[in-house]
N, CA, C and O atoms as a Tinker XYZ file with bonds, in Angstrom:
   520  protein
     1  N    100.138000   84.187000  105.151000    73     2
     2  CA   101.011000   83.662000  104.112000    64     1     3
     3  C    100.767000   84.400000  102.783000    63     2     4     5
     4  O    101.610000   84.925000  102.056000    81     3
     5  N     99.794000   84.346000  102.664000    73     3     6
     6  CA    99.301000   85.167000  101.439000    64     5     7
     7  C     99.472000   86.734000  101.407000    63     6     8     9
     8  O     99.725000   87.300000  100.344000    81     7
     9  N     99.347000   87.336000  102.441000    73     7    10
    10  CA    99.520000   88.613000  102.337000    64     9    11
    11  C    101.034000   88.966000  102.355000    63    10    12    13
    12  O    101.463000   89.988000  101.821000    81    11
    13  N    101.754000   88.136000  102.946000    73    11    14
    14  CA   103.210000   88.078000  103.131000    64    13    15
    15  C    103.798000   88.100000  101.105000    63    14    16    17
    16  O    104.459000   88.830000  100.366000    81    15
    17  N    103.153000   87.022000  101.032000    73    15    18
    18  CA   103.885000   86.706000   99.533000    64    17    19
    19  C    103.451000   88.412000   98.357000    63    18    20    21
    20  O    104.223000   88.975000   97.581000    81    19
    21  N    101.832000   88.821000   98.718000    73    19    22
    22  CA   101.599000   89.868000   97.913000    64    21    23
    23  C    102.591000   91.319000   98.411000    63    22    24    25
    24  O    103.069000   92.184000   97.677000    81    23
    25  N    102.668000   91.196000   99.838000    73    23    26
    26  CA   104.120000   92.183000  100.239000    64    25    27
    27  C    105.077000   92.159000   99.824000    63    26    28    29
    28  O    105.636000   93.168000   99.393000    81    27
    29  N    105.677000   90.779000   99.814000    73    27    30
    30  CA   107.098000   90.561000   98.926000    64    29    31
    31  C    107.340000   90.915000   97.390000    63    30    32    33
    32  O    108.401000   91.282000   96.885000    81    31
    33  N    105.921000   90.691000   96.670000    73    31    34
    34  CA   105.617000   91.072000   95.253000    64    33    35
    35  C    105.697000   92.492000   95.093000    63    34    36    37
    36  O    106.440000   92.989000   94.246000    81    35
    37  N    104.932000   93.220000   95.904000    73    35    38
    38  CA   104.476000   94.878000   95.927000    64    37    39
    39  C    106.438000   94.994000   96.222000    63    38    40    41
    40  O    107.250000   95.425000   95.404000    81    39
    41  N    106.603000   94.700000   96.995000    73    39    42
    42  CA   108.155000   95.755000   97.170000    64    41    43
    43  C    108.828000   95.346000   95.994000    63    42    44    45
    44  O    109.114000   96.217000   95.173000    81    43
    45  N    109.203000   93.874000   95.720000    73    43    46
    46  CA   109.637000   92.961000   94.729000    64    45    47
    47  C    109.482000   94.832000   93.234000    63    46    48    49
    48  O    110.235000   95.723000   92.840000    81    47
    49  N    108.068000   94.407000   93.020000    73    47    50
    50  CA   107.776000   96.092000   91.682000    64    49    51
    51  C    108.384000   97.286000   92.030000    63    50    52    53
    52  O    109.115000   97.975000   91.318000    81    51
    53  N    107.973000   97.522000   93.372000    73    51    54
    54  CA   108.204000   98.837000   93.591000    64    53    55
    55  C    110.119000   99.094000   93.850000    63    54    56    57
    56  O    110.591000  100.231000   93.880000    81    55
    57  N    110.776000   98.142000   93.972000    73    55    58
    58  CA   112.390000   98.447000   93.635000    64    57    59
    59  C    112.674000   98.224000   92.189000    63    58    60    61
    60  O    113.303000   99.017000   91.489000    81    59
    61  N    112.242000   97.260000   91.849000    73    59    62
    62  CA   112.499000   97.522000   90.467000    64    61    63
    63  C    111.938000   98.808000   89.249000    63    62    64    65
    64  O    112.650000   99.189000   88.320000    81    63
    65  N    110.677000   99.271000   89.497000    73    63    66
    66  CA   109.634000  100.674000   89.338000    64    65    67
    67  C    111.375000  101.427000   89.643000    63    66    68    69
    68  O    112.091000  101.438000   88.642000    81    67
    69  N    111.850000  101.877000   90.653000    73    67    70
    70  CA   112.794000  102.502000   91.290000    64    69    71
    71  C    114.170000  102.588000   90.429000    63    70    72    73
    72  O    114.758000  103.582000   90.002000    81    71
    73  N    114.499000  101.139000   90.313000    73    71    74
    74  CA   115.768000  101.023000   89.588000    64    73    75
    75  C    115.987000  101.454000   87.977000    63    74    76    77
    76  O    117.026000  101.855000   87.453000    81    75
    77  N    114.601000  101.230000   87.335000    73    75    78
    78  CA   114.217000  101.675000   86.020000    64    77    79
    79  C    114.505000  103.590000   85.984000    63    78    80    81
    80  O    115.157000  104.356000   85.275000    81    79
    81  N    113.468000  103.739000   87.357000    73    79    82
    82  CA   113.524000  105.455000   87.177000    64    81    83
    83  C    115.124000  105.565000   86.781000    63    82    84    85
    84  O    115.537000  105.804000   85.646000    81    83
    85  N    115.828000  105.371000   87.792000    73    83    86
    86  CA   117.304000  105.323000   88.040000    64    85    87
    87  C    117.922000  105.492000   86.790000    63    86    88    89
    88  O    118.567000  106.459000   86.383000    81    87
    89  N    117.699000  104.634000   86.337000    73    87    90
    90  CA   118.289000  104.315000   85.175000    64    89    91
    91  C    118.296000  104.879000   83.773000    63    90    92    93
    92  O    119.195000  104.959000   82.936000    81    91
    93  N    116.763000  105.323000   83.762000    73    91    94
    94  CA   116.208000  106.643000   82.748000    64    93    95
    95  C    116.778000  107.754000   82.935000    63    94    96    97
    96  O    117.325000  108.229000   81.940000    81    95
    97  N    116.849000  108.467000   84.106000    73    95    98
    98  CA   117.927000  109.319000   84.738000    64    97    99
    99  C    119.210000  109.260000   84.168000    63    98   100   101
   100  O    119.423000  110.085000   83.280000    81    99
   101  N    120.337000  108.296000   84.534000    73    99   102
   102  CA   121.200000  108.102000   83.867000    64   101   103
   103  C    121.354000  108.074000   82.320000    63   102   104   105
   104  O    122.288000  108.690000   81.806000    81   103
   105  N    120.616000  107.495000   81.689000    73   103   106
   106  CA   120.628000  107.920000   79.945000    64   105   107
   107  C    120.096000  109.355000   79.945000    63   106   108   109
   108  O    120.843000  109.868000   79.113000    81   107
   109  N    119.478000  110.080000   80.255000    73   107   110
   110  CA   119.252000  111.237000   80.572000    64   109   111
   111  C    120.345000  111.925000   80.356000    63   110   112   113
   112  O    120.604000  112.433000   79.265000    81   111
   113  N    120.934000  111.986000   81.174000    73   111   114
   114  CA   122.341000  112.695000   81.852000    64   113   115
   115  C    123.307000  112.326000   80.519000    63   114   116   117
   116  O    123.631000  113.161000   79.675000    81   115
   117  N    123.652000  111.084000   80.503000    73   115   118
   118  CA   124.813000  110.613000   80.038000    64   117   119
   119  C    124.663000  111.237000   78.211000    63   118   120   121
   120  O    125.576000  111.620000   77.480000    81   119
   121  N    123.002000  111.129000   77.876000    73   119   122
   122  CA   122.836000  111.752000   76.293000    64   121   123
   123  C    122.617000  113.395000   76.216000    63   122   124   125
   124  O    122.680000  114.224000   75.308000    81   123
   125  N    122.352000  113.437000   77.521000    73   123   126
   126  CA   122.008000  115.336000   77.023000    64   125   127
   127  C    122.794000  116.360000   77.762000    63   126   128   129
   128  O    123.224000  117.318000   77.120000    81   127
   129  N    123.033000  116.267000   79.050000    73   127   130
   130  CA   123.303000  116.459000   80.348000    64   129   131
   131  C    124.395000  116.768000   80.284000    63   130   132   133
   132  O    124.682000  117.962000   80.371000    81   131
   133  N    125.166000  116.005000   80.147000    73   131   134
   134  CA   126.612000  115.438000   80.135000    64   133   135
   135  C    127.231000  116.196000   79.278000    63   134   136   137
   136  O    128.238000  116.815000   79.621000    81   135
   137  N    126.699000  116.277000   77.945000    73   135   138
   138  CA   127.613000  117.029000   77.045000    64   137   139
   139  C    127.470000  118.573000   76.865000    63   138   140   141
   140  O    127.759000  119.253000   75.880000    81   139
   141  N    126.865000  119.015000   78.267000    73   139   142
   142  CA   127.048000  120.670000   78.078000    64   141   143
   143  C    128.368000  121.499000   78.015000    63   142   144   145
   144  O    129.380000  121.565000   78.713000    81   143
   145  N    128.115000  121.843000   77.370000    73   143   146
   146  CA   129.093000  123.649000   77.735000    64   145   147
   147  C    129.188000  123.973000   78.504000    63   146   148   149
   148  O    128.383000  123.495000   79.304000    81   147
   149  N    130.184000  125.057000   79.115000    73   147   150
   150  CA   130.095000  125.924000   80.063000    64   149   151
   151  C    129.058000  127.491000   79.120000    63   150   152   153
   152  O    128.632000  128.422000   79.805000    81   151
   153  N    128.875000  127.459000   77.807000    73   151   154
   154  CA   128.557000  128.046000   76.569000    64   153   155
   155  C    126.448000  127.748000   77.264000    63   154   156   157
   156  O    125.547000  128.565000   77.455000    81   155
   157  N    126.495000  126.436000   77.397000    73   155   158
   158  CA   124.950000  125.995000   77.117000    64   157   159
   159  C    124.496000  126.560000   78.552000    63   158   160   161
   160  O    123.430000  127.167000   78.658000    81   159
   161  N    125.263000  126.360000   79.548000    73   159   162
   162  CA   124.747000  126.170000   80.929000    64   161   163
   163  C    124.974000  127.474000   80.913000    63   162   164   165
   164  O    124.127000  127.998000   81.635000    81   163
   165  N    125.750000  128.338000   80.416000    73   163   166
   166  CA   125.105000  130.105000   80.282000    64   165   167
   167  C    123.871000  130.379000   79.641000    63   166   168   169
   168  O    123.166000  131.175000   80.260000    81   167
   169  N    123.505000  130.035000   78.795000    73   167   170
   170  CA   122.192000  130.182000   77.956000    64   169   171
   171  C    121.024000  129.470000   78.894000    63   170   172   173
   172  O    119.891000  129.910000   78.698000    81   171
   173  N    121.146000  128.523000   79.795000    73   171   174
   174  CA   120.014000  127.914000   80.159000    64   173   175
   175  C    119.658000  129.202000   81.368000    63   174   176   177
   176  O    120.415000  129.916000   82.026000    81   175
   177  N    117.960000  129.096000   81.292000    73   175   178
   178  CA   117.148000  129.412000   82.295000    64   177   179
   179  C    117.506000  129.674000   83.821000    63   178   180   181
   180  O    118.702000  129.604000   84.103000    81   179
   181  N    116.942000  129.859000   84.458000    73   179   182
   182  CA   117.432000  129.770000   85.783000    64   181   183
   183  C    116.594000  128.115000   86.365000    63   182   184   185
   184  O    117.271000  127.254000   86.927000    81   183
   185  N    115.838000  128.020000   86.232000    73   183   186
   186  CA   114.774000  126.899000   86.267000    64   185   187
   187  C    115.733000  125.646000   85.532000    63   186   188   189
   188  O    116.286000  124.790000   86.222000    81   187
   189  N    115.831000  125.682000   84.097000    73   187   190
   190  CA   116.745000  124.765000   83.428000    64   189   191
   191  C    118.135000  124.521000   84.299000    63   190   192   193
   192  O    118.705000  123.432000   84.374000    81   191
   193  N    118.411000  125.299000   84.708000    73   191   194
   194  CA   119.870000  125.491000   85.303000    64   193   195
   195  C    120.139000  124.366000   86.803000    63   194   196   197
   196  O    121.069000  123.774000   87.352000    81   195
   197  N    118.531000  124.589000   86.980000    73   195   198
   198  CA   117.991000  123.884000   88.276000    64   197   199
   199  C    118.184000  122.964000   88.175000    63   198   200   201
   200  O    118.983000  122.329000   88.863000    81   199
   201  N    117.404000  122.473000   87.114000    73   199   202
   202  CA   117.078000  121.054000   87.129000    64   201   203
   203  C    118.476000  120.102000   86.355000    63   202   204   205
   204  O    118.640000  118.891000   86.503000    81   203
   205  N    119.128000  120.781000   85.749000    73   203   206
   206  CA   120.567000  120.667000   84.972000    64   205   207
   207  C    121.511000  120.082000   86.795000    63   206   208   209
   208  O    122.271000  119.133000   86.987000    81   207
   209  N    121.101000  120.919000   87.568000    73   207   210
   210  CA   121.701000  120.356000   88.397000    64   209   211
   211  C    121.480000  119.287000   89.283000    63   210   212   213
   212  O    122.321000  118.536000   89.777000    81   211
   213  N    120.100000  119.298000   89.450000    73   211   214
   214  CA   119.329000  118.169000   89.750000    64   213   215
   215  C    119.868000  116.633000   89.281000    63   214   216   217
   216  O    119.905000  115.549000   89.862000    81   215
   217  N    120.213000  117.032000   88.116000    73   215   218
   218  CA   120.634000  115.595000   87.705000    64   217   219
   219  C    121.711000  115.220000   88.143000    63   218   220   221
   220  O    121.839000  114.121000   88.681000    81   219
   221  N    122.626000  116.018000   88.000000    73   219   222
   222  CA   124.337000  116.392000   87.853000    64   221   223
   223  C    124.155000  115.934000   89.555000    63   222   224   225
   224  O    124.652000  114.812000   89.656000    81   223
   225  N    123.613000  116.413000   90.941000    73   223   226
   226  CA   123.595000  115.775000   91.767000    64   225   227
   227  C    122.892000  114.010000   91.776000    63   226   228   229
   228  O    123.378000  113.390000   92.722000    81   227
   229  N    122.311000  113.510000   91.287000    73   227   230
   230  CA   121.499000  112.403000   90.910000    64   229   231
   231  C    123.233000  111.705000   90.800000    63   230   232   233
   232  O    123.791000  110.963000   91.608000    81   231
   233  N    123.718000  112.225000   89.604000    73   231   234
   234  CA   124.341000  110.983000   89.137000    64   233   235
   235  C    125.927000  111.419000   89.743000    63   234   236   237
   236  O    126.981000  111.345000   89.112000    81   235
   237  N    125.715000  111.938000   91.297000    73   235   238
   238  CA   126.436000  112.176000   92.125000    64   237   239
   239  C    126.298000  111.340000   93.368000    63   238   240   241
   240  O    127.189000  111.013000   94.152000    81   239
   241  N    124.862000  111.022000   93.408000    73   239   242
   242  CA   124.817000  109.824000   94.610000    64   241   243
   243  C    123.971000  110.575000   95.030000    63   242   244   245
   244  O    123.915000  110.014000   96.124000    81   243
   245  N    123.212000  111.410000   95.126000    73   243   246
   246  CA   122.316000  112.261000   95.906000    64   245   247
   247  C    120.733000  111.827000   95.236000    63   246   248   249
   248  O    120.407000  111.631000   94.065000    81   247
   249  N    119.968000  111.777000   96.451000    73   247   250
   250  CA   118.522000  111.132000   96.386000    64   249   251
   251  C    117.381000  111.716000   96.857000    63   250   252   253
   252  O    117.673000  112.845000   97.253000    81   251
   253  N    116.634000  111.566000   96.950000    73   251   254
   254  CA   115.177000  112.009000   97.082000    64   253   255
   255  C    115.370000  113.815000   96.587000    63   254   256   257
   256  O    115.374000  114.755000   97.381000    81   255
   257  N    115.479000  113.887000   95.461000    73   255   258
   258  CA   115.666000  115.606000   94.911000    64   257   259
   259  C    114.253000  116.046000   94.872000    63   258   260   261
   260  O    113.363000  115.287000   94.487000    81   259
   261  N    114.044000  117.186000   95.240000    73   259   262
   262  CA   112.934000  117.831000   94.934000    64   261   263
   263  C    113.445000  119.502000   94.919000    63   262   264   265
   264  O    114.238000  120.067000   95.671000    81   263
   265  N    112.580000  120.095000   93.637000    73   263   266
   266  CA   112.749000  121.511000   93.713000    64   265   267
   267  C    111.757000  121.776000   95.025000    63   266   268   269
   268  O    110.857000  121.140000   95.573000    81   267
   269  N    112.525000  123.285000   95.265000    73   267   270
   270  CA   111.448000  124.365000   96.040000    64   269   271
   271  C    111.006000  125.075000   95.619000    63   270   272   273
   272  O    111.456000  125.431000   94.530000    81   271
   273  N    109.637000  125.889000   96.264000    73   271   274
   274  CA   108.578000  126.642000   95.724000    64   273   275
   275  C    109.513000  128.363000   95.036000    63   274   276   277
   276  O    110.634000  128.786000   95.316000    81   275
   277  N    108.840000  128.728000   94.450000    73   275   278
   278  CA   109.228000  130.121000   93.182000    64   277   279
   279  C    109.764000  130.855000   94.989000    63   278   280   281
   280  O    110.750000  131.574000   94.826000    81   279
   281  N    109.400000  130.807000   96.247000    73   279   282
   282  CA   109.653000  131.305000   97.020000    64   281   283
   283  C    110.621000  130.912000   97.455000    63   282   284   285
   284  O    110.490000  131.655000   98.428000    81   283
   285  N    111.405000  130.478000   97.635000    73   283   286
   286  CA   112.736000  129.259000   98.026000    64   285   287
   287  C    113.233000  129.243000   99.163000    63   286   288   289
   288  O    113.401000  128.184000   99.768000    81   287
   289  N    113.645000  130.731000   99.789000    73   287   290
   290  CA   114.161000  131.101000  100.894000    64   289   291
   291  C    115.703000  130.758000  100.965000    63   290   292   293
   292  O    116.284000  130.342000  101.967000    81   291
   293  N    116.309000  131.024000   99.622000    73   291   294
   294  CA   117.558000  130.558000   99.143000    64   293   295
   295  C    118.406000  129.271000   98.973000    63   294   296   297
   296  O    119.620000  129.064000   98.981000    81   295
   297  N    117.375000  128.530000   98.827000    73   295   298
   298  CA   117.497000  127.171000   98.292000    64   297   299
   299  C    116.596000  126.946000   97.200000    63   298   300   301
   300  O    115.442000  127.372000   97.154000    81   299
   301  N    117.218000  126.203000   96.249000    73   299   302
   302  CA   116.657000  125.921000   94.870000    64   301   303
   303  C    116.226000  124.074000   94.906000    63   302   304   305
   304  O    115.229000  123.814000   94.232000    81   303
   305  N    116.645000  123.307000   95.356000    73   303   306
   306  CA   116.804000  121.767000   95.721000    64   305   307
   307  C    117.290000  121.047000   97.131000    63   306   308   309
   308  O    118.325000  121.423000   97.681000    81   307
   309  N    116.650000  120.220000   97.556000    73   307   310
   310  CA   116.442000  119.709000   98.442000    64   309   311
   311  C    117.014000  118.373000   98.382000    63   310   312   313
   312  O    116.241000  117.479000   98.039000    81   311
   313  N    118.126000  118.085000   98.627000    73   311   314
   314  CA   118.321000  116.294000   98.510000    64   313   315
   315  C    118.560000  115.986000   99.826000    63   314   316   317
   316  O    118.599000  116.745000  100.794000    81   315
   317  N    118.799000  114.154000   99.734000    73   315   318
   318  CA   119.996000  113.616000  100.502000    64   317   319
   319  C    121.131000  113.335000   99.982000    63   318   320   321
   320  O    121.304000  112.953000   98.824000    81   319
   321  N    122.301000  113.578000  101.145000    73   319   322
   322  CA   123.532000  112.932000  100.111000    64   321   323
   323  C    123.691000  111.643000  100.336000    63   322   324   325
   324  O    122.961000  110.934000  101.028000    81   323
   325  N    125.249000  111.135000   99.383000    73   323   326
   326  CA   125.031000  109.537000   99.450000    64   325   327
   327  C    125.521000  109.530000  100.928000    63   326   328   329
   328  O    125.603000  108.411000  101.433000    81   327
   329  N    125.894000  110.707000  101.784000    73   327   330
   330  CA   125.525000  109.970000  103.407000    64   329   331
   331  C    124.674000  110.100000  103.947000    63   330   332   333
   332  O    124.898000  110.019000  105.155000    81   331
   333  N    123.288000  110.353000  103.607000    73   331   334
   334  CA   122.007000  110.456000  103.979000    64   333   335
   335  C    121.657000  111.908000  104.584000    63   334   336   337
   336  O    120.641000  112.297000  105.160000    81   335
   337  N    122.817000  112.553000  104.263000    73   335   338
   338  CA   122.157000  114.015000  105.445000    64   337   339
   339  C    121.391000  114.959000  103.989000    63   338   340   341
   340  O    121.614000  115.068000  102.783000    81   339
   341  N    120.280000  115.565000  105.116000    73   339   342
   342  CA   119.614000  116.216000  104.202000    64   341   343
   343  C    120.278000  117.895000  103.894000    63   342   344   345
   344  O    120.442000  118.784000  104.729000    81   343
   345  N    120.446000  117.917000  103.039000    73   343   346
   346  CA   121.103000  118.905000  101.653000    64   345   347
   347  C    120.295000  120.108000  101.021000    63   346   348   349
   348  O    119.340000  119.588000  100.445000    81   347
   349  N    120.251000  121.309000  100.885000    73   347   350
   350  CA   119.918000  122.105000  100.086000    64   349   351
   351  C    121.038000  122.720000   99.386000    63   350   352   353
   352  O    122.171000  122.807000   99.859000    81   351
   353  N    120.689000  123.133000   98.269000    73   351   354
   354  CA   121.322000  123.435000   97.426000    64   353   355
   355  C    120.889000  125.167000   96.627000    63   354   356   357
   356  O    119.739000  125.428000   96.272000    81   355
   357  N    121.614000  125.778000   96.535000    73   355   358
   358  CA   121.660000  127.458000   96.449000    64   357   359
   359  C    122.329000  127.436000   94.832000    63   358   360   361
   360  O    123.494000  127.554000   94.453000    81   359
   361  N    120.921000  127.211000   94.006000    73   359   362
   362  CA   121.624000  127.473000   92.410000    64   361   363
   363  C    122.305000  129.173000   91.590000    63   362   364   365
   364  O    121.621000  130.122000   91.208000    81   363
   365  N    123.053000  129.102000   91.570000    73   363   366
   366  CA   123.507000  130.852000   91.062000    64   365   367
   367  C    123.902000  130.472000   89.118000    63   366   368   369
   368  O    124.779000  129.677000   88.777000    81   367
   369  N    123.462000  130.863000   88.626000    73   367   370
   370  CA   123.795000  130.684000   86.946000    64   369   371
   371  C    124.009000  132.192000   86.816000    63   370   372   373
   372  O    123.006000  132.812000   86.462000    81   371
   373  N    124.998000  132.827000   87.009000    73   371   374
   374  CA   125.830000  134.102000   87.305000    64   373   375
   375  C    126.369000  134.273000   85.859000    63   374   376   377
   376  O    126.534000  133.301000   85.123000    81   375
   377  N    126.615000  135.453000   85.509000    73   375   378
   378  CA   127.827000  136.298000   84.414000    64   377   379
   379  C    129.219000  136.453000   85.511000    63   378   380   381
   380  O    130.314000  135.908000   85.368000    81   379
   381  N    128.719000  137.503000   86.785000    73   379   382
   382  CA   129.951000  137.768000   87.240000    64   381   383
   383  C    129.901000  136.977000   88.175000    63   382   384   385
   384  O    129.082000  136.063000   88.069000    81   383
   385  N    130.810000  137.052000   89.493000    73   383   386
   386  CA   131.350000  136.066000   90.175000    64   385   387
   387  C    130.498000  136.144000   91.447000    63   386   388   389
   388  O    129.749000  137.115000   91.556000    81   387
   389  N    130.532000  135.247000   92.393000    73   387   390
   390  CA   128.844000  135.406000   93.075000    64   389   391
   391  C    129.537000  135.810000   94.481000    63   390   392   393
   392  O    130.741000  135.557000   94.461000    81   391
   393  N    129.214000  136.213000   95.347000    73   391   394
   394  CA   129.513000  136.566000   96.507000    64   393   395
   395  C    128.971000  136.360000   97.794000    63   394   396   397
   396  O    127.903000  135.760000   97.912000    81   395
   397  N    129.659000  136.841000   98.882000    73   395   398
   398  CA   129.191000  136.057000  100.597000    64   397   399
   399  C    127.336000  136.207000  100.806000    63   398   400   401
   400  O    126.614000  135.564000  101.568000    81   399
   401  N    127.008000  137.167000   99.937000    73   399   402
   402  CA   125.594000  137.210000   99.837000    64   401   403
   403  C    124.972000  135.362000   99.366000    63   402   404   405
   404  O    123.924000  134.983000   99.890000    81   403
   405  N    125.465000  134.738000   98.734000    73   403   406
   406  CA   124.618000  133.532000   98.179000    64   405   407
   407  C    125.101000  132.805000   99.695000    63   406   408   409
   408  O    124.181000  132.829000  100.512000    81   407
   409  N    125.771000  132.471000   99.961000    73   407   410
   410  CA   126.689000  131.893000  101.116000    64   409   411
   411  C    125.414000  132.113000  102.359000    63   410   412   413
   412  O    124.915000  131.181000  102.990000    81   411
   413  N    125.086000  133.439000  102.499000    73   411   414
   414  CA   124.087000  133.687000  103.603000    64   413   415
   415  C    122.513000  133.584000  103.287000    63   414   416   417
   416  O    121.540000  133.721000  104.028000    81   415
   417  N    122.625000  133.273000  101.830000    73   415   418
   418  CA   121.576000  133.037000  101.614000    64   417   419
   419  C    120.681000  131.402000  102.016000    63   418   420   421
   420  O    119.631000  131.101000  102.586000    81   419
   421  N    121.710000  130.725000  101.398000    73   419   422
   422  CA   122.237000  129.083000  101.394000    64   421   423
   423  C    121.750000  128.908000  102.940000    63   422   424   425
   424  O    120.713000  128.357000  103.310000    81   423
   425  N    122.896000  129.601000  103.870000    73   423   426
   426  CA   122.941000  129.115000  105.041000    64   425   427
   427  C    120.937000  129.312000  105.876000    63   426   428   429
   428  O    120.237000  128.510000  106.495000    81   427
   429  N    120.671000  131.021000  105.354000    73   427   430
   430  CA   118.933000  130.742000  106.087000    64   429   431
   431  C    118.502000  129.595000  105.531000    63   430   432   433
   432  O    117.854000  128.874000  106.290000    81   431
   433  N    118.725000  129.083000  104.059000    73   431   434
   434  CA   117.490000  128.002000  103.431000    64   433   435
   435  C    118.093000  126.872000  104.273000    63   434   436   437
   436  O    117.173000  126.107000  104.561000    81   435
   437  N    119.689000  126.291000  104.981000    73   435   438
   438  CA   119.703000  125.196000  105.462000    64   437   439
   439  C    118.659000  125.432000  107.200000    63   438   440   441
   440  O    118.411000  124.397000  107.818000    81   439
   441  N    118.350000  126.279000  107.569000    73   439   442
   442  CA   117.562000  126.732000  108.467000    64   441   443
   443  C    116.023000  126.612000  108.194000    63   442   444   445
   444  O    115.160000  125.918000  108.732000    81   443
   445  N    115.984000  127.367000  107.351000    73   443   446
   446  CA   114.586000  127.030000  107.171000    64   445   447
   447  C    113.841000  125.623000  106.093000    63   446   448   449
   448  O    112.675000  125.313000  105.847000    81   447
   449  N    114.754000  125.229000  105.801000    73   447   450
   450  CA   114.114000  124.005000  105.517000    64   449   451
   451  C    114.779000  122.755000  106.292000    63   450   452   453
   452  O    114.474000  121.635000  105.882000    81   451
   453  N    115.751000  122.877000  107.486000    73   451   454
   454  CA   115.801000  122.127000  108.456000    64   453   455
   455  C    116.982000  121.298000  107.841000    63   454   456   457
   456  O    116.837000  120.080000  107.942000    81   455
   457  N    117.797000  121.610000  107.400000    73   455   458
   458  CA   119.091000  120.813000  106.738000    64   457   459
   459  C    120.463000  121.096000  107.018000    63   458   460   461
   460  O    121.019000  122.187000  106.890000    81   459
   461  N    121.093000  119.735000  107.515000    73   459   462
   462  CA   122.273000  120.152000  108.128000    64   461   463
   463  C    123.809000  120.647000  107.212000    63   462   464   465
   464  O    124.868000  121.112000  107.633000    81   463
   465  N    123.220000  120.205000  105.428000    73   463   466
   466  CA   124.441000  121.109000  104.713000    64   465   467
   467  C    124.018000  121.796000  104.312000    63   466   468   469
   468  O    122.871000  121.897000  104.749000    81   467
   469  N    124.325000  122.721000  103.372000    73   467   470
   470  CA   123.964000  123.685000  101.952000    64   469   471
   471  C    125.463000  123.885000  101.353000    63   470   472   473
   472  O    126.566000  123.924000  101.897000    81   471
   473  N    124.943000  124.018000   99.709000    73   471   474
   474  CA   125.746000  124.614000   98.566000    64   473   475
   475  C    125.823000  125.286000   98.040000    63   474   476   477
   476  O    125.159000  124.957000   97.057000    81   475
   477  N    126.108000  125.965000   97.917000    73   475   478
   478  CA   125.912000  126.832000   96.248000    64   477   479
   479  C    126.965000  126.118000   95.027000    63   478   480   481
   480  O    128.143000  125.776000   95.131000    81   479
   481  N    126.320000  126.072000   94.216000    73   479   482
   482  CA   126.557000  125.524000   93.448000    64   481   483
   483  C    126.474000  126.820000   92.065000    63   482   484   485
   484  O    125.341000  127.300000   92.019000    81   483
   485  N    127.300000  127.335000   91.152000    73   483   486
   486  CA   127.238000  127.935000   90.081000    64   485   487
   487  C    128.448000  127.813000   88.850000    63   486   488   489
   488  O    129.595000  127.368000   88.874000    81   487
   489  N    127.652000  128.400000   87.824000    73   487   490
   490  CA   128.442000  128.060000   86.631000    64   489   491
   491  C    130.099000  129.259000   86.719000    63   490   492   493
   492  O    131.120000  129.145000   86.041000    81   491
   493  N    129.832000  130.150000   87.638000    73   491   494
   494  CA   130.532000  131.008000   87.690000    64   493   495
   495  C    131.317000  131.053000   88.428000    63   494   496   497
   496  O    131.362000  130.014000   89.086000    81   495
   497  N    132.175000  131.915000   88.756000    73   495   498
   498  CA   133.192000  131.812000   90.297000    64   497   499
   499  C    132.796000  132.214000   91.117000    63   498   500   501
   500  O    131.575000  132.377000   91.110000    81   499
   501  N    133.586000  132.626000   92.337000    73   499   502
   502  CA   133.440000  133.221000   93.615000    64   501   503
   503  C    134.368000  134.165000   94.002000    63   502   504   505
   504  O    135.583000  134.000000   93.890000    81   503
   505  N    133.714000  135.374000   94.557000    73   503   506
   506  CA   134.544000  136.720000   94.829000    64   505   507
   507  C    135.146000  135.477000   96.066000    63   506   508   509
   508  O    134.566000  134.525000   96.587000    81   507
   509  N    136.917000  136.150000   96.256000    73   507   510
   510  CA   137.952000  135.845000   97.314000    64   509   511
   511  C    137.339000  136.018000   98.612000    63   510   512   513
   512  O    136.677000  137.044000   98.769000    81   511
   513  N    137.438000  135.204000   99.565000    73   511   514
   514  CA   137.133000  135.193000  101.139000    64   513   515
   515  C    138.089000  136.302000  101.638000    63   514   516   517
   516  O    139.310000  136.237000  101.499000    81   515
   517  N    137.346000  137.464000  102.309000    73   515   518
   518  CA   137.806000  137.767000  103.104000    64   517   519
   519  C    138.538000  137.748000  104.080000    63   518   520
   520  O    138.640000  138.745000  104.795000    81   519
């Protein structure tokens, strides 16, 4: 009985611990995030650019985000989507327009990190499909 009630307590914190993160996230986004440029998100980092998207998926429905190592294997982020399949994501913060190269890049990282989508995702366009 007792251990039951301190279980119910521990999860009881630990969703709410959860819903707070959530929520910090969202003011996040909604005060800084939100009001970029296409101007700012050229100037940001490649790293910044990352995590710029990180959110931008967050307050897309996408969960458990984690970057990948400086080694990536052409994935920059790792989620789930809001249908639970696990997701990598192929960041490009480009001048010119990005090409079937990111596409094949994307596709080894959904391989090697075992994920049934991938994106690329960039501030820039995309050379025409062949």
């Amino acid at each position: 009985m007792v251990i039951s009630l301190i279980k119910n307590k521990w999860n009881h914190w630990k969703a709410e611990k959860e819903r707070r993160a959530e929520e910090i996230d969202r003011a996040i986004w909604n005060s800084y995030h939100a009001s970029r440029t296409s101007t700012d998100v050229a100037a940001m980092t490649g790293r910044q650019f990352e995590e710029f998207l990180a959110r931008l998926f967050s307050s897309l429905g996408y969960t458990d985000r984690r970057m990948t190592p400086a080694t990536d294997q052409g994935g920059d982020l790792i989620c789930l989507s809001p249908g639970g399949i696990e997701t990598v994501i192929q960041a490009k913060r480009w001048k010119g327009s990005v090409g079937n190269g990111a596409v094949q890049e994307v596709l080894g990282a959904m391989r090697h990190y075992g994920c049934e989508e991938g994106i690329v995702a960039t501030n820039s366009t995309f050379t025409p499909c062949g």
